[in-house]
ROTI-443292 format. One record per residue: residue number from 1; z, x, y of N, C-alpha, C in turn. Coordinates in pm, whole numbers. Example, Ala and Ser with C-alpha at 12.3 -4.5 7.8 and 13.67 -1.06 7.14 Angstrom:
2
<1 <780 1319 -569> <780 1230 -450> <780 1320 -330>>
<2 <708 1285 -225> <714 1367 -106> <787 1290 3>>
//
This chain:
247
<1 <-997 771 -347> <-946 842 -231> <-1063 906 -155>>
<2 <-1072 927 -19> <-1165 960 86> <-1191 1144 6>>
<3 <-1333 1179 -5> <-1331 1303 -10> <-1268 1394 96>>
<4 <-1189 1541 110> <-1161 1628 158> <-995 1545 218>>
<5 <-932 1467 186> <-778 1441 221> <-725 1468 203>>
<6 <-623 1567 230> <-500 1610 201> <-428 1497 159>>
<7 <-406 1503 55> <-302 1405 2> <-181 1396 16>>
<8 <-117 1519 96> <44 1546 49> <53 1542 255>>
<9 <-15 1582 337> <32 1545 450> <-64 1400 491>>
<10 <-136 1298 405> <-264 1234 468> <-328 1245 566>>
<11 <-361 1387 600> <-466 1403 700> <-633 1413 620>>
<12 <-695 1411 723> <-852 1479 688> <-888 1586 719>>
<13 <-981 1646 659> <-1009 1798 683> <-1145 1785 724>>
<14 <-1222 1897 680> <-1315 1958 742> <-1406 1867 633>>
<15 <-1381 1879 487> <-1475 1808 419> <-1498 1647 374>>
<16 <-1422 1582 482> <-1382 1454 518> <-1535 1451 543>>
<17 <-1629 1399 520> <-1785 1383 633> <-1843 1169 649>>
<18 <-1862 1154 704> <-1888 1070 736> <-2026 972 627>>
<19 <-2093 1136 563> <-2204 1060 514> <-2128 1029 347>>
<20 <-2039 1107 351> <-1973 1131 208> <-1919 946 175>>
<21 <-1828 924 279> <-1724 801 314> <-1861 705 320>>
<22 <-1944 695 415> <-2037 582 323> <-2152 576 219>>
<23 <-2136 658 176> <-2174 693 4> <-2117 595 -59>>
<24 <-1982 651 -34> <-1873 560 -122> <-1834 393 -130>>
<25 <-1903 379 25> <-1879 238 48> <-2004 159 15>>
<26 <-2099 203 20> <-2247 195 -71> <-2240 174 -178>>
<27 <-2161 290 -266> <-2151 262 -431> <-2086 140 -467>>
<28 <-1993 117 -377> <-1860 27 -427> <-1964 -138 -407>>
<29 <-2055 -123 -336> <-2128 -241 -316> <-2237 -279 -454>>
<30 <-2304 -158 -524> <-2361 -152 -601> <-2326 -198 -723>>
<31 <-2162 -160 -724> <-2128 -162 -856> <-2073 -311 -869>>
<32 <-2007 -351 -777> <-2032 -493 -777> <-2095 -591 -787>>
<33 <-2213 -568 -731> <-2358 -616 -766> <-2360 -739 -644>>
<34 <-2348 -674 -523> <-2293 -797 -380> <-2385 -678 -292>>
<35 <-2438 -726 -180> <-2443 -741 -65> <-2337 -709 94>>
<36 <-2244 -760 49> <-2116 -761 127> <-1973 -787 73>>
<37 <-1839 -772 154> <-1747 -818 74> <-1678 -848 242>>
<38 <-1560 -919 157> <-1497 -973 259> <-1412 -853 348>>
<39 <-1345 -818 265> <-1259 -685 333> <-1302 -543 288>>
<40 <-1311 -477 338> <-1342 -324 321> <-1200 -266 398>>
<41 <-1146 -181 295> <-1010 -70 327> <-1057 99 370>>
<42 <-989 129 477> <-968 289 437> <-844 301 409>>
<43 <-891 360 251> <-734 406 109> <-659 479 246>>
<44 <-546 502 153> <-438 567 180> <-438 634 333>>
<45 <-454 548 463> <-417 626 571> <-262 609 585>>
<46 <-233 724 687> <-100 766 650> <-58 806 865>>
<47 <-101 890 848> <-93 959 997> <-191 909 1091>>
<48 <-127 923 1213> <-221 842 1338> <-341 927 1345>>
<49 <-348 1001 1342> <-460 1082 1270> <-573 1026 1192>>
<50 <-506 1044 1118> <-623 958 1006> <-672 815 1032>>
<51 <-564 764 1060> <-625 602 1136> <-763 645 1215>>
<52 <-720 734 1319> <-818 781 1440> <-922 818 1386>>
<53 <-919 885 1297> <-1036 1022 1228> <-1159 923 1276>>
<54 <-1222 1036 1396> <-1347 923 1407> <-1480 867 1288>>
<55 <-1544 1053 1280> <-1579 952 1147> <-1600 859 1049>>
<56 <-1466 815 1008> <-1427 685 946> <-1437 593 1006>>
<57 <-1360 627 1135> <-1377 499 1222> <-1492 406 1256>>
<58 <-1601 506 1280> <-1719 467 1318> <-1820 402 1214>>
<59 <-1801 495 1068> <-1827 448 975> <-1774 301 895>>
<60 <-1713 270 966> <-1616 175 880> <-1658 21 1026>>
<61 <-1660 40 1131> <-1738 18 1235> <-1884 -55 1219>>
<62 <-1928 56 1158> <-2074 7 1177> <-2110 -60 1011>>
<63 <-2041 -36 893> <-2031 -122 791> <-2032 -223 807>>
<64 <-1913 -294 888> <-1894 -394 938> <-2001 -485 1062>>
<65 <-2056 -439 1162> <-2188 -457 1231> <-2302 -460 1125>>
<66 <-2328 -407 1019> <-2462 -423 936> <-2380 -546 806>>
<67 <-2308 -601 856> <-2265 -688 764> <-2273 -657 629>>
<68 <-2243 -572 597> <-2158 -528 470> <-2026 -565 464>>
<69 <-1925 -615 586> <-1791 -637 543> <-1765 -726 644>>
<70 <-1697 -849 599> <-1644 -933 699> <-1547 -868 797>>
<71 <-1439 -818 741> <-1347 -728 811> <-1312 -634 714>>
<72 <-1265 -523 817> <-1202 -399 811> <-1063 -364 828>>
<73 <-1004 -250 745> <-865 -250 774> <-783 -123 714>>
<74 <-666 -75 699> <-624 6 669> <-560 -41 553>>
<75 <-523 80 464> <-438 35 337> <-344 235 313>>
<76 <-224 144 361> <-145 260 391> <3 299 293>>
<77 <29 338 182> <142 402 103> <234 439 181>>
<78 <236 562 272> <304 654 364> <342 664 515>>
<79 <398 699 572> <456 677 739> <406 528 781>>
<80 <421 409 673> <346 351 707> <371 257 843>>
<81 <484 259 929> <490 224 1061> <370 320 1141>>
<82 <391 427 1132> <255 510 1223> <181 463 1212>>
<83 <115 439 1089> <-45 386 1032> <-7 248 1097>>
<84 <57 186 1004> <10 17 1154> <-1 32 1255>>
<85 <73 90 1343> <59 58 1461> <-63 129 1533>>
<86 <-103 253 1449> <-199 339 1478> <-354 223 1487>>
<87 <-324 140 1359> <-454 56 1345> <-475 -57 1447>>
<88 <-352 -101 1490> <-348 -199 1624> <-436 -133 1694>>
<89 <-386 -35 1757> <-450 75 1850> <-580 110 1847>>
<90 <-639 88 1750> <-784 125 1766> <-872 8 1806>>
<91 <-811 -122 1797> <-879 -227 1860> <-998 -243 1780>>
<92 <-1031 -164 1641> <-1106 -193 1602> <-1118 -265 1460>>
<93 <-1007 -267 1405> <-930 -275 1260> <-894 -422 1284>>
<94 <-920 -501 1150> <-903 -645 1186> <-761 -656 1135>>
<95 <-758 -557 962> <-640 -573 941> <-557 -446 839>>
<96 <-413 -557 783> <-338 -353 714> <-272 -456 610>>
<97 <-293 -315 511> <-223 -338 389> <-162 -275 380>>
<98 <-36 -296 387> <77 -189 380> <182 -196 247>>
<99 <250 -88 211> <372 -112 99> <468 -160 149>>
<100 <550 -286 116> <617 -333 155> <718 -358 61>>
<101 <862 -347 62> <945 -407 -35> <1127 -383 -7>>
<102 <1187 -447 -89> <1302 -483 -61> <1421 -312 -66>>
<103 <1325 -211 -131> <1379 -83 -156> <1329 -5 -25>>
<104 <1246 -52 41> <1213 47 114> <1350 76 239>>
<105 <1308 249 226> <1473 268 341> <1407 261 474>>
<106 <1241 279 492> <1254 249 661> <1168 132 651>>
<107 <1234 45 539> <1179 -83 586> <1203 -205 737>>
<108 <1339 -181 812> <1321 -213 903> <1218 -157 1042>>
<109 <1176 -37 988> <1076 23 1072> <917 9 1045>>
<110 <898 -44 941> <775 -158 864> <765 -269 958>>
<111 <887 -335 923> <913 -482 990> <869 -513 1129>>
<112 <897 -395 1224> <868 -382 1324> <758 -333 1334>>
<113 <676 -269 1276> <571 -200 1325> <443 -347 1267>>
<114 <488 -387 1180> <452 -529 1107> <420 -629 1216>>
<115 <535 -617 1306> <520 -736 1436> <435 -699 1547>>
<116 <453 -578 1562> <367 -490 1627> <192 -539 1662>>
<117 <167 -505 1502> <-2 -514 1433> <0 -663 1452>>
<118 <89 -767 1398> <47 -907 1436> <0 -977 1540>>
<119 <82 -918 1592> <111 -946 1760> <-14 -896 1845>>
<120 <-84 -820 1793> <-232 -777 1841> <-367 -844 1725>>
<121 <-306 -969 1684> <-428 -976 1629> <-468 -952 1487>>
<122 <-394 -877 1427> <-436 -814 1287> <-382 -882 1157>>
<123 <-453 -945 1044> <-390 -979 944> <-274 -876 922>>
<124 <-201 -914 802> <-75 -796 759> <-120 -874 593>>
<125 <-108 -749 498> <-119 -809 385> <9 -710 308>>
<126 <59 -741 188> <175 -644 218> <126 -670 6>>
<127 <232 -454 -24> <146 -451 -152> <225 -397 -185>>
<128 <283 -304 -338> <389 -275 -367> <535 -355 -350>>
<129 <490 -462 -367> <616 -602 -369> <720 -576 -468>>
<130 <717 -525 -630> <755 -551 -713> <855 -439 -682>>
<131 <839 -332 -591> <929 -158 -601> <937 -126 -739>>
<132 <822 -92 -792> <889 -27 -962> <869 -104 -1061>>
<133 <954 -250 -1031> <946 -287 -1161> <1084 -313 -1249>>
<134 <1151 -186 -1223> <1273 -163 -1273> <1351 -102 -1161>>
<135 <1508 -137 -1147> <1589 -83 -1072> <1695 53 -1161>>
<136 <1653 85 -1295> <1702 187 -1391> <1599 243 -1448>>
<137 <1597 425 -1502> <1517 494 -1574> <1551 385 -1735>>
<138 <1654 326 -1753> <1652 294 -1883> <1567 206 -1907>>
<139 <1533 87 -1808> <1449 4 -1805> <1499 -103 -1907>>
<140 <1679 -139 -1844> <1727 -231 -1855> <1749 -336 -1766>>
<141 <1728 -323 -1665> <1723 -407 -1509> <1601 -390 -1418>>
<142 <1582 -527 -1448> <1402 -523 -1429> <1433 -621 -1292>>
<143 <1343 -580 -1197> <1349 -587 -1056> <1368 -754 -1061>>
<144 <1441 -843 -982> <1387 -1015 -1001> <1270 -1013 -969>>
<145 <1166 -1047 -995> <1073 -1065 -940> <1025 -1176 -853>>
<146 <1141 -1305 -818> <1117 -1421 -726> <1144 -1377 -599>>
<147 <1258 -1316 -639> <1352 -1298 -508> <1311 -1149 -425>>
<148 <1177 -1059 -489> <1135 -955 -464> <1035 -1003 -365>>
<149 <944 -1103 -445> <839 -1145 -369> <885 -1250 -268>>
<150 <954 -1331 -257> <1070 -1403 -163> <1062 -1328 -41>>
<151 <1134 -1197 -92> <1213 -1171 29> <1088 -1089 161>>
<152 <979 -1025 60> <885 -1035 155> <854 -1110 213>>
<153 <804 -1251 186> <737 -1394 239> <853 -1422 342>>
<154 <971 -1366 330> <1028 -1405 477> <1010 -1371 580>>
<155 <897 -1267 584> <881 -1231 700> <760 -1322 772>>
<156 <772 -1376 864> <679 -1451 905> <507 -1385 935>>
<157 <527 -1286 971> <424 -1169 1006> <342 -1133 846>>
<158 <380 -1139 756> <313 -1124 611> <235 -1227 564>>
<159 <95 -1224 569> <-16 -1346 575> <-35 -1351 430>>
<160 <-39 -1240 366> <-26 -1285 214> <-22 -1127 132>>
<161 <34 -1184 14> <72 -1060 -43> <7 -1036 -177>>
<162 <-8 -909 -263> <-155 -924 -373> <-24 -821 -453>>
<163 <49 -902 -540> <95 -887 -672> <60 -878 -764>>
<164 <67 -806 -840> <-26 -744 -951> <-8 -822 -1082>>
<165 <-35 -870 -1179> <3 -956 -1338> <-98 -885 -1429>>
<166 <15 -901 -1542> <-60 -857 -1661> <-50 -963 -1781>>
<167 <14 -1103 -1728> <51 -1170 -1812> <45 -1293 -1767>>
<168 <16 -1430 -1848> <35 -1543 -1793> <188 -1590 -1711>>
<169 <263 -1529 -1803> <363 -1577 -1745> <440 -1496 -1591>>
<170 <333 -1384 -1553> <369 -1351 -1498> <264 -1413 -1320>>
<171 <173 -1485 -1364> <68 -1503 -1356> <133 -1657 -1259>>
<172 <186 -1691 -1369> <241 -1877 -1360> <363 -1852 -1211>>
<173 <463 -1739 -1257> <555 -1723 -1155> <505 -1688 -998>>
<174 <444 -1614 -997> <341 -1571 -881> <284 -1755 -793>>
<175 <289 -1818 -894> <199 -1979 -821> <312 -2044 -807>>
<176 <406 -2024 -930> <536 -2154 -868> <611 -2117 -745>>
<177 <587 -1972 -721> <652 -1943 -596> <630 -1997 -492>>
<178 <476 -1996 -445> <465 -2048 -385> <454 -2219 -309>>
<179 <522 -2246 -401> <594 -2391 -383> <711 -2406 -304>>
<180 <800 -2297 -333> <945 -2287 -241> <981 -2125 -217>>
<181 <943 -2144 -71> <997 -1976 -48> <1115 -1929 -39>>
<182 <1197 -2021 -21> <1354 -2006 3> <1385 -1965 -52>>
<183 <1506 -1859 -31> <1594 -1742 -147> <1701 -1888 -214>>
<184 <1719 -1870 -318> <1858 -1912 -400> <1984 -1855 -360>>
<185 <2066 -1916 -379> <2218 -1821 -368> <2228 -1727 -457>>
<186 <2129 -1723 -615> <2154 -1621 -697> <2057 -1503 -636>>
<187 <1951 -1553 -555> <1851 -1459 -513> <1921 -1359 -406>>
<188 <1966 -1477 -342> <2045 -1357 -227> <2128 -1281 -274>>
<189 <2202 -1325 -427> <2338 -1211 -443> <2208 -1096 -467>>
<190 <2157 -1135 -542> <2073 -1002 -604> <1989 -924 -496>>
<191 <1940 -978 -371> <1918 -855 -308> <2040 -846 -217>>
<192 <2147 -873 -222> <2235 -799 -114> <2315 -715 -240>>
<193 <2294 -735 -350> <2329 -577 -399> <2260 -455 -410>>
<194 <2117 -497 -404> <2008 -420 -406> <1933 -355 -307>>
<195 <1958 -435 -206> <1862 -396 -85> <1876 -266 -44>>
<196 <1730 -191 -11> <1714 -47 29> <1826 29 -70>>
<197 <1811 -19 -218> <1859 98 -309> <1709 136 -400>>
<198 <1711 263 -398> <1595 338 -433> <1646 324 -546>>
<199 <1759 308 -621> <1788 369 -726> <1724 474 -835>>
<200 <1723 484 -935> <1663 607 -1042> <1526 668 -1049>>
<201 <1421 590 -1036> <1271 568 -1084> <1161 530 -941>>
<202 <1278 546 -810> <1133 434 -734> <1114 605 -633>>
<203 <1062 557 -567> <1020 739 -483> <976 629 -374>>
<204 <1058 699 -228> <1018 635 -94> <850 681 -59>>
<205 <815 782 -101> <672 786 -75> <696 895 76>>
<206 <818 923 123> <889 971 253> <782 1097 264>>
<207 <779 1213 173> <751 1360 222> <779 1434 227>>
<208 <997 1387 202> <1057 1480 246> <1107 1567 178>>
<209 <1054 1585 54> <1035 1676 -53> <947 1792 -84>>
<210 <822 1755 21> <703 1866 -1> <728 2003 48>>
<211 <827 1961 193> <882 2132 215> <917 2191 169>>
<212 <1019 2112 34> <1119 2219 -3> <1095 2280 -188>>
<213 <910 2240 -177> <878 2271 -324> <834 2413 -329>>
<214 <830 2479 -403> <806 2627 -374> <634 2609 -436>>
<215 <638 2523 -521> <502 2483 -558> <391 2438 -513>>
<216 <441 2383 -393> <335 2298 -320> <241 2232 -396>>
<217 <347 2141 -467> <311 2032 -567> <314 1852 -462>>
<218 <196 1783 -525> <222 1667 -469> <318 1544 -524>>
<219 <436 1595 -506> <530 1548 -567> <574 1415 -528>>
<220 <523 1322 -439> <503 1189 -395> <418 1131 -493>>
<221 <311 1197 -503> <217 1143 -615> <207 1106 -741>>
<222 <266 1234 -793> <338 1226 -945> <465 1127 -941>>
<223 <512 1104 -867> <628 966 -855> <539 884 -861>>
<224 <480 846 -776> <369 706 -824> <307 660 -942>>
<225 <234 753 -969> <204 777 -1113> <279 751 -1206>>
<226 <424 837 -1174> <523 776 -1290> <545 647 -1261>>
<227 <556 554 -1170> <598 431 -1150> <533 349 -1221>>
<228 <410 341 -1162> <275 302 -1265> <265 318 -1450>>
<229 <312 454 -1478> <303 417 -1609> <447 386 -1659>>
<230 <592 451 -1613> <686 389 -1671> <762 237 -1654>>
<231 <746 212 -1506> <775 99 -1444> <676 -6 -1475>>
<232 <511 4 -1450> <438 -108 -1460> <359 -59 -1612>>
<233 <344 11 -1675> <292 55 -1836> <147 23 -1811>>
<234 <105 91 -1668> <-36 113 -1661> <-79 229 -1660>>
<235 <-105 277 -1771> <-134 428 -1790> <-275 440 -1734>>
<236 <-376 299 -1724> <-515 372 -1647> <-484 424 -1547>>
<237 <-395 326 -1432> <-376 327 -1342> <-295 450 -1298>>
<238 <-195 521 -1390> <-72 633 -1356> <-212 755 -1329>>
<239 <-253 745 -1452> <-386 893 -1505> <-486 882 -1330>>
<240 <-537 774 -1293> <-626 742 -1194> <-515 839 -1109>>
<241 <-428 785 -1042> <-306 847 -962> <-285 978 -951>>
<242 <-249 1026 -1091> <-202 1163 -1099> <-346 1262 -1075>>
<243 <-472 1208 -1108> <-555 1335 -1035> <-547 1336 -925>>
<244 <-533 1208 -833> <-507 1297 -691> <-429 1418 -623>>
<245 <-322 1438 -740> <-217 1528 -708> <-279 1661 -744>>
<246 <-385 1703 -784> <-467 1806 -799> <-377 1871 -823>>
<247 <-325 1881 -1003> <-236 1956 -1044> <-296 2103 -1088>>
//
């Protein structure tokens, strides 16, 4: 995550600095042991704001001019219609990674903001496909996973999508898919019972919880986190998560 971000509204602050952000994009080159990479992200933008934050912008800009990065782009969790369309707008962003999935409730406002960013030019890569994992805390109804990743690929505007595996066989399904995108008749029953149900375990990522914590806890975050370790049983990944919530 960008030093000095508010995590719980995604803005930048004061200790957001420009030399900090390519530090970071420096290291990430080092540790790879490359020269350049194809895509370079700024994590978690959220607010048109942050898209804008010049700093970044410029930094992320001129990465790209010293050929350190083929292209540039956003990678957005939250308001994420603002953030696309925010990144169209800067005319400078090649492309967006956004959360995308069959639970989301303002996913028709994705969709659109999706056509939006295309329509100017910008890859769309779409992430959080699986929602969870599970559609129950019991973690007896485990998301389909054809008809999850399916129902994204229907959107014509989604250039490709980066599903996560921990398993061959999960590995194998991910490739046969892409042989036939078409929903099944069993695929469709299953998301027209499902569609835009959050049910037990998934967290919209919305916000609209932070007002009403007396804690001023990042309580979006710690949902993720939990998703990650109860839904996907990636505890590096939950632990990585949950320090952002600077408990």
């Amino acid at each position: 995550m960008p030093e000095g971000m508010d995590h719980k509204t995604g803005m930048f602050t004061a200790g957001s600095t420009a030399d900090s952000f390519i530090k970071n994009l420096e290291g990430s080159l080092q540790r790879l042991g490359v020269d350049y990479v194809d895509i370079a992200f700024l994590p978690f933008a959220a607010r048109k704001e942050s898209v804008f934050f010049e700093p970044y912008l410029k930094a992320m800009e001129n990465f790209k001019k010293q050929g350190k990065a083929r292209f540039i782009g956003i990678a957005t969790h939250s308001y994420e219609p603002e953030a696309i369309k925010a990144a169209a707008d800067t005319k400078i962003y090649d492309l967006v990674m956004t959360a995308y999935n069959f639970r989301k409730e303002n996913g028709p406002q994705i969709k659109e903001a999706i056509a939006y960013a295309a329509n100017a030019g910008l890859g769309i890569i779409a992430m959080k496909t699986m929602a969870g994992a599970y559609m129950d805390k019991e973690r007896t109804q485990p998301v389909n996973a054809s008809a999850a990743l399916k129902w994204v690929l229907q959107d014509n505007n989604i250039h490709t999508i980066v599903p996560g595996f921990t398993t061959f066989d999960q590995l194998t399904l991910n490739i046969q898919l892409m042989q036939n995108l078409g929903l099944t008749s069993e695929e469709k029953r299953w998301l027209s019972a499902y569609n835009y149900n959050t049910g037990e375990i998934y967290c919209q990522q919305c916000g609209e919880c932070l007002p009403q914590c007396p804690g001023n806890v990042d309580i979006p975050t710690i949902m993720r986190s939990y998703m990650y370790a109860y839904g996907y049983k990636n505890l590096h990944h939950a632990r990585q998560t949950l320090l952002m919530a600077k408990l």
